[in-house]
N, CA, C and O of each residue as an XYZ file, in Angstrom:
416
protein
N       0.816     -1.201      0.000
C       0.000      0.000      0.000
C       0.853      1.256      0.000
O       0.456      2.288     -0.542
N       2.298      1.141      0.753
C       2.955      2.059      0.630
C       3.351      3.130     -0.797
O       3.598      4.335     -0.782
N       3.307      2.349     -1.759
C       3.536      2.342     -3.217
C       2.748      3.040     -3.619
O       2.941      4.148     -4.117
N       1.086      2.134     -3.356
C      -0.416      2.864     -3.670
C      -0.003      4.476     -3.483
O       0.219      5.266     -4.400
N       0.039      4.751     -2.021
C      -0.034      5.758     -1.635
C       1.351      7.033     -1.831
O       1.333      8.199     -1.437
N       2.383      6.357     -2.515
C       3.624      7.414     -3.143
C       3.053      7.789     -3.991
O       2.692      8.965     -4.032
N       2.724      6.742     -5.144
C       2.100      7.096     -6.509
C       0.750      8.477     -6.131
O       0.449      9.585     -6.576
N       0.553      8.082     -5.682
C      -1.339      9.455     -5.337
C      -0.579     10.590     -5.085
O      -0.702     11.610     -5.762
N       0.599     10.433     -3.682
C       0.931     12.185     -3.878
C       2.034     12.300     -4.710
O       2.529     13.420     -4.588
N       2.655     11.562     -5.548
C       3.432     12.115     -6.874
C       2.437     12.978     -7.706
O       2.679     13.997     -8.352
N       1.174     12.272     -7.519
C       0.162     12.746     -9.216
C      -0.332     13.869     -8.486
O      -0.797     14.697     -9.269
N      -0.429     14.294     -7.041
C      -0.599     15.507     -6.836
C      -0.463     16.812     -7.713
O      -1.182     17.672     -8.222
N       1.502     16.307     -7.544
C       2.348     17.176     -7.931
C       2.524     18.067     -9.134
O       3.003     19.174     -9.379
N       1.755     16.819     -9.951
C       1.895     17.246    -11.721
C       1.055     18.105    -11.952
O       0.015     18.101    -11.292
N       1.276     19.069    -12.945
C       0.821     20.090    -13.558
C       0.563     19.849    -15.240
O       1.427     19.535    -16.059
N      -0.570     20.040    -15.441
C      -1.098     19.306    -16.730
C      -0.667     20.777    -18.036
O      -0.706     22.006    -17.972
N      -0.350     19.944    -18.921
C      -0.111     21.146    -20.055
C      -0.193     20.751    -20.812
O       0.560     19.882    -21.252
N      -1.815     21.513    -21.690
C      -2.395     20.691    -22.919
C      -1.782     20.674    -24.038
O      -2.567     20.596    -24.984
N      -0.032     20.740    -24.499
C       0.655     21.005    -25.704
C       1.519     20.017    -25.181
O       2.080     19.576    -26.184
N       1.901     19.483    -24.314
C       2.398     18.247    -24.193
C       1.610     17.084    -23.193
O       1.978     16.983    -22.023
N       0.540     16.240    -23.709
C       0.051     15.420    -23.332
C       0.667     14.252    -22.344
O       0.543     14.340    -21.122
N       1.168     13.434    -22.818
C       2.154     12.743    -22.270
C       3.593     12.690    -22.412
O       4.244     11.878    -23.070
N       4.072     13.816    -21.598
C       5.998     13.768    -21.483
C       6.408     12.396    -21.323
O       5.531     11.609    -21.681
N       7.750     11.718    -20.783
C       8.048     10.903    -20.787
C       7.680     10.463    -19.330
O       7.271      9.352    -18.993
N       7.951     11.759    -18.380
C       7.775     11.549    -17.549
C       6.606     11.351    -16.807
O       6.685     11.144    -15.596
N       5.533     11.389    -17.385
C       4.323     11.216    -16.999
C       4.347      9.461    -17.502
O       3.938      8.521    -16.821
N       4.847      9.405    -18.641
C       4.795      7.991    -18.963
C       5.293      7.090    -18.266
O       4.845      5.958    -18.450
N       6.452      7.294    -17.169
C       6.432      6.398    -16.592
C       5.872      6.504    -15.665
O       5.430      5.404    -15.335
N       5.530      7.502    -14.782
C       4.721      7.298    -13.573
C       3.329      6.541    -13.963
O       2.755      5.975    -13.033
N       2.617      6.472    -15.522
C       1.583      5.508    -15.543
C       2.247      4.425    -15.440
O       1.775      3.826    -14.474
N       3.084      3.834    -15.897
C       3.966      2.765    -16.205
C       3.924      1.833    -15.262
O       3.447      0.700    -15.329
N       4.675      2.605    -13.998
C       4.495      2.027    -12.629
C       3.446      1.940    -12.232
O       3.089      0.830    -11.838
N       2.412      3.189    -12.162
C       1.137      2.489    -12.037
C       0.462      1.203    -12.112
O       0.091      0.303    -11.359
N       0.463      1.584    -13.672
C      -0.221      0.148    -14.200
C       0.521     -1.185    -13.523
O      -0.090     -2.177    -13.128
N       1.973     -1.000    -13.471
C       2.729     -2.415    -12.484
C       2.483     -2.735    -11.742
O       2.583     -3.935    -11.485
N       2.000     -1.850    -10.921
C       2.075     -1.955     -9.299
C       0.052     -2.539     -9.354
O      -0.438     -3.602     -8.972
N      -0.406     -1.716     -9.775
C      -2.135     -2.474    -10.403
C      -2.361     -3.648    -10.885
O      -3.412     -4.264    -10.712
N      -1.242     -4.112    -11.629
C      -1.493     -5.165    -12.620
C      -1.316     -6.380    -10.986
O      -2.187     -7.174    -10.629
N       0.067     -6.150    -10.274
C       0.488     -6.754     -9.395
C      -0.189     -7.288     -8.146
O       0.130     -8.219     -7.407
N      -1.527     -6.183     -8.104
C      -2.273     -6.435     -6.988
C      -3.571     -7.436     -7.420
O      -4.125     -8.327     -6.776
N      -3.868     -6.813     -9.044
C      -4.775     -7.864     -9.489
C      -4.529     -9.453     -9.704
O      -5.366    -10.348     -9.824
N      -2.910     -9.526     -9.717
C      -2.664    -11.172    -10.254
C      -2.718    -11.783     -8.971
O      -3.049    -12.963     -8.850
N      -2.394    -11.010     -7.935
C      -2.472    -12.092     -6.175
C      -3.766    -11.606     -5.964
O      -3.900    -11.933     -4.784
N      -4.703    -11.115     -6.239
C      -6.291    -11.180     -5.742
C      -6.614    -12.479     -6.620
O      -6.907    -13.523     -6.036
N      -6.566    -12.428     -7.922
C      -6.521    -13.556     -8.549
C      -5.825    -14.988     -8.257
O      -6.264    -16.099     -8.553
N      -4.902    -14.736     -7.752
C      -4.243    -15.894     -7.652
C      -4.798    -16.674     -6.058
O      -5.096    -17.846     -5.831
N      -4.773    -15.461     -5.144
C      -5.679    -16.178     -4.029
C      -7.369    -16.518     -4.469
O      -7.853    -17.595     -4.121
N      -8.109    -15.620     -5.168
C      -9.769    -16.417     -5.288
C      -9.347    -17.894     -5.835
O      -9.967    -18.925     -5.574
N      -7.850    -17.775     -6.868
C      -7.789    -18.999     -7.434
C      -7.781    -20.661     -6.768
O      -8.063    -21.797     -7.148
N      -7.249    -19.952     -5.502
C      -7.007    -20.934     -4.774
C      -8.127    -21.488     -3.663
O      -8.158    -22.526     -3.001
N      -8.773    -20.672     -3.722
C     -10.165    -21.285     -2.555
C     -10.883    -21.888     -3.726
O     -11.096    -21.366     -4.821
N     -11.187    -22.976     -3.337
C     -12.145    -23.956     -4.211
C     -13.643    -23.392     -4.487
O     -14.228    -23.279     -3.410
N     -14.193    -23.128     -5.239
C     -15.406    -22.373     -5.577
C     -15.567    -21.152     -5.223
O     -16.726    -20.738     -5.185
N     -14.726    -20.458     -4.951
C     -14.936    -19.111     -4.635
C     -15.500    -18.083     -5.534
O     -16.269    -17.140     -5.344
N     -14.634    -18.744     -6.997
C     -14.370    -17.567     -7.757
C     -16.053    -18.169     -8.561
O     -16.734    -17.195     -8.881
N     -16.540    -19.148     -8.796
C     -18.424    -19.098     -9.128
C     -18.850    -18.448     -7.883
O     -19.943    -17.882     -7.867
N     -18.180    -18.466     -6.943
C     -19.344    -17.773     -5.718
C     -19.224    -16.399     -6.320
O     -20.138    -15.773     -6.856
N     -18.318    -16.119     -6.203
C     -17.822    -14.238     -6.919
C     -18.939    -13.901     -7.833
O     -19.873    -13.111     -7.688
N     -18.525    -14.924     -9.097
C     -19.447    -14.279    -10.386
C     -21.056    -14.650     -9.945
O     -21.958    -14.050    -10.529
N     -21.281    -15.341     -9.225
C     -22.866    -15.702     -9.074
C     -23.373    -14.403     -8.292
O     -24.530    -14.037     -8.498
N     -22.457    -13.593     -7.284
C     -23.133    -12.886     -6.454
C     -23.044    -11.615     -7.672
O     -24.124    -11.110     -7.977
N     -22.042    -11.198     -8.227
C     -22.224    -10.131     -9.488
C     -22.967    -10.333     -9.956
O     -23.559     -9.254     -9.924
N     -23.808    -11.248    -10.712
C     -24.673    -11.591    -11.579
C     -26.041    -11.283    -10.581
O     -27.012    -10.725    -11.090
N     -26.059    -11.645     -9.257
C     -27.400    -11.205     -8.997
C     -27.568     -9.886     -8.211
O     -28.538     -9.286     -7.747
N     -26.060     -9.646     -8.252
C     -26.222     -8.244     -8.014
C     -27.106     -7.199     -8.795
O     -28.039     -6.505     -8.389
N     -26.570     -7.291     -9.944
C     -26.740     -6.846    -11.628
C     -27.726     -6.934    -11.850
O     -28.351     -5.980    -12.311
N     -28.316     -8.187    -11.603
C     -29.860     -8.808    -11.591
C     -30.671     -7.531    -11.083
O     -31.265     -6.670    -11.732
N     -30.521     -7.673     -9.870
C     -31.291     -6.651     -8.624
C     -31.307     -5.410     -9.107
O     -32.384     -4.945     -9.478
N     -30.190     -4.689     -9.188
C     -29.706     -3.630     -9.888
C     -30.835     -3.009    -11.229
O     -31.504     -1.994    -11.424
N     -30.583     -4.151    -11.863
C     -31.526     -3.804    -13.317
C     -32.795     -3.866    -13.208
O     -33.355     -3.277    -14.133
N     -33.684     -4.467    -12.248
C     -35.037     -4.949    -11.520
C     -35.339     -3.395    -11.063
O     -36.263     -2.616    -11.299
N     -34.210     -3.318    -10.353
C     -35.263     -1.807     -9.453
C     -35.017     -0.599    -10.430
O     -35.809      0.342    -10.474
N     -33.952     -0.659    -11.168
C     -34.261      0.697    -12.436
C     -35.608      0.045    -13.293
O     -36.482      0.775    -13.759
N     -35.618     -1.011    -13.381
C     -36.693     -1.439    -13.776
C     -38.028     -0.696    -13.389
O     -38.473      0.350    -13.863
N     -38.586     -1.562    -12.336
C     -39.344     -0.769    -11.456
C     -39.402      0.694    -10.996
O     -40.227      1.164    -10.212
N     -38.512      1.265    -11.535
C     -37.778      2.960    -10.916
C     -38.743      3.526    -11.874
O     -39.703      4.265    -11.655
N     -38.113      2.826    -13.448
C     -38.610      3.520    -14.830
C     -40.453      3.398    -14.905
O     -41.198      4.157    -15.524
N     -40.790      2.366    -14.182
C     -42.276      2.256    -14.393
C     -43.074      3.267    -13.440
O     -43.968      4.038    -13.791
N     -42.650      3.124    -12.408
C     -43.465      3.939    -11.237
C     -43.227      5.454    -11.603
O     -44.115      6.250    -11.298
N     -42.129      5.891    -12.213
C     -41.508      7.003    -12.355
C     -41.135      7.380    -11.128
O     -41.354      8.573    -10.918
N     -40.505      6.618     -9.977
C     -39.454      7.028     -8.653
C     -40.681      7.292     -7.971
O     -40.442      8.253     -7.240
N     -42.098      6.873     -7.802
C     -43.379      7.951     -7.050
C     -43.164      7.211     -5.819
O     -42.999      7.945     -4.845
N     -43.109      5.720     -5.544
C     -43.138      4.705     -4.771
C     -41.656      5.130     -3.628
O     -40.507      5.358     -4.006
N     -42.053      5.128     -2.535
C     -40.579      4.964     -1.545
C     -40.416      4.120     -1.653
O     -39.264      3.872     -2.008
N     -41.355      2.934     -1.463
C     -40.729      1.417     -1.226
C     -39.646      0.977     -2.947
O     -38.641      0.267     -2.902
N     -40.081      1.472     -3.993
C     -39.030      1.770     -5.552
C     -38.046      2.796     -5.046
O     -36.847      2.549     -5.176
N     -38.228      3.322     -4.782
C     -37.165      4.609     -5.046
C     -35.754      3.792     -3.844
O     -34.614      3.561     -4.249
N     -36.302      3.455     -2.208
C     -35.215      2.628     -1.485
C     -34.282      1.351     -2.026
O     -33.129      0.962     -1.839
N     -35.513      0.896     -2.854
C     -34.915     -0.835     -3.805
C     -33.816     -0.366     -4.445
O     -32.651     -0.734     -4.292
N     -34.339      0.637     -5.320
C     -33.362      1.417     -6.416
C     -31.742      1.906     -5.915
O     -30.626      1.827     -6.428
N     -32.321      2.474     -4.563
C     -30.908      3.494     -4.076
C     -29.958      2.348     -3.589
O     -28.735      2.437     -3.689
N     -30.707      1.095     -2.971
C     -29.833      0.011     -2.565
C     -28.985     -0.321     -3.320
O     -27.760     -0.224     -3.243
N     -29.938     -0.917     -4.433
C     -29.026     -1.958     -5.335
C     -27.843     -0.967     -6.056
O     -26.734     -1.402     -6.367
N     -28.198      0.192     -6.229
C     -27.216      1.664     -7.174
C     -26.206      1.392     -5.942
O     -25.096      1.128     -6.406
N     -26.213      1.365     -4.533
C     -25.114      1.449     -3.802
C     -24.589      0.357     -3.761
O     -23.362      0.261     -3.763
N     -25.420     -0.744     -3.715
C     -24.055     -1.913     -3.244
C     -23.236     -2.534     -5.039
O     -22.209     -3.159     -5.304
N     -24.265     -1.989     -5.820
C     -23.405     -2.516     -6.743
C     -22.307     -1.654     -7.349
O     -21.398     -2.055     -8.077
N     -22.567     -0.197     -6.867
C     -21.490      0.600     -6.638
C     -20.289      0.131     -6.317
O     -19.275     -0.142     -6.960
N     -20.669      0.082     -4.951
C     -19.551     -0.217     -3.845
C     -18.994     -1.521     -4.444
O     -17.815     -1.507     -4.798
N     -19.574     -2.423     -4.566
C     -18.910     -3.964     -5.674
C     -17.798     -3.204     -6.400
O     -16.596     -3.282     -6.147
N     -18.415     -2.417     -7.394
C     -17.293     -2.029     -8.720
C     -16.074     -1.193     -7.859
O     -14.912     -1.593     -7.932
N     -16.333     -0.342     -7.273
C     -15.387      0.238     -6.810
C     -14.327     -0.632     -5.637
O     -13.175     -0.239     -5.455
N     -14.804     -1.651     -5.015
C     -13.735     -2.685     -4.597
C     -13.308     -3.475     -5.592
O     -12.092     -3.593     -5.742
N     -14.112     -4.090     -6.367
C     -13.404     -4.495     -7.820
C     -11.908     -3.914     -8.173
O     -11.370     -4.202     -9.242
């Protein structure tokens, strides 16, 4: 995490200038980025890999996340949001499947 957190206040630092898009030096600070990202995704991967059914447990709960998700915009779009008991379904499923992608 230490890394995580160099990289965030390096990108503080930078000052954007729309006539040079990507210097070199911006190129590598994505560079490392992306390394240090790629690095955290292959051991999240590599541990779901290793618990025996985990990783169908994973995609089954996305899938009915998504499910839920699309049900209450569903229901959102019909009632037109008039219903609390729609409008709470709605704000749920918008948050936890939020919160999913953004731990993703």
């Amino acid at each position: 995490m230490q890394q995580g957190e160099q990289l965030q206040a390096e990108s503080k630092t930078y000052r954007f200038d729309p006539k040079n898009i990507a210097p070199p030096q911006v190129q590598q600070k994505l560079w490392a980025l992306l390394k240090w990202r790629d690095g955290i995704y292959r051991s999240v991967t590599n541990l779901i890999d290793s618990v025996p059914g985990l990783e169908s447990l994973i995609d089954n709960l996305g899938e009915s996340l998504d499910t839920c998700k699309f049900l209450s915009h569903l229901a959102f779009a019909f009632t037109r949001g008039t219903s609390p008991a729609h409008r709470c379904i709605h704000n749920l499923g918008s948050m936890v499947v939020g919160e999913r992608d953004t731990r993703l």
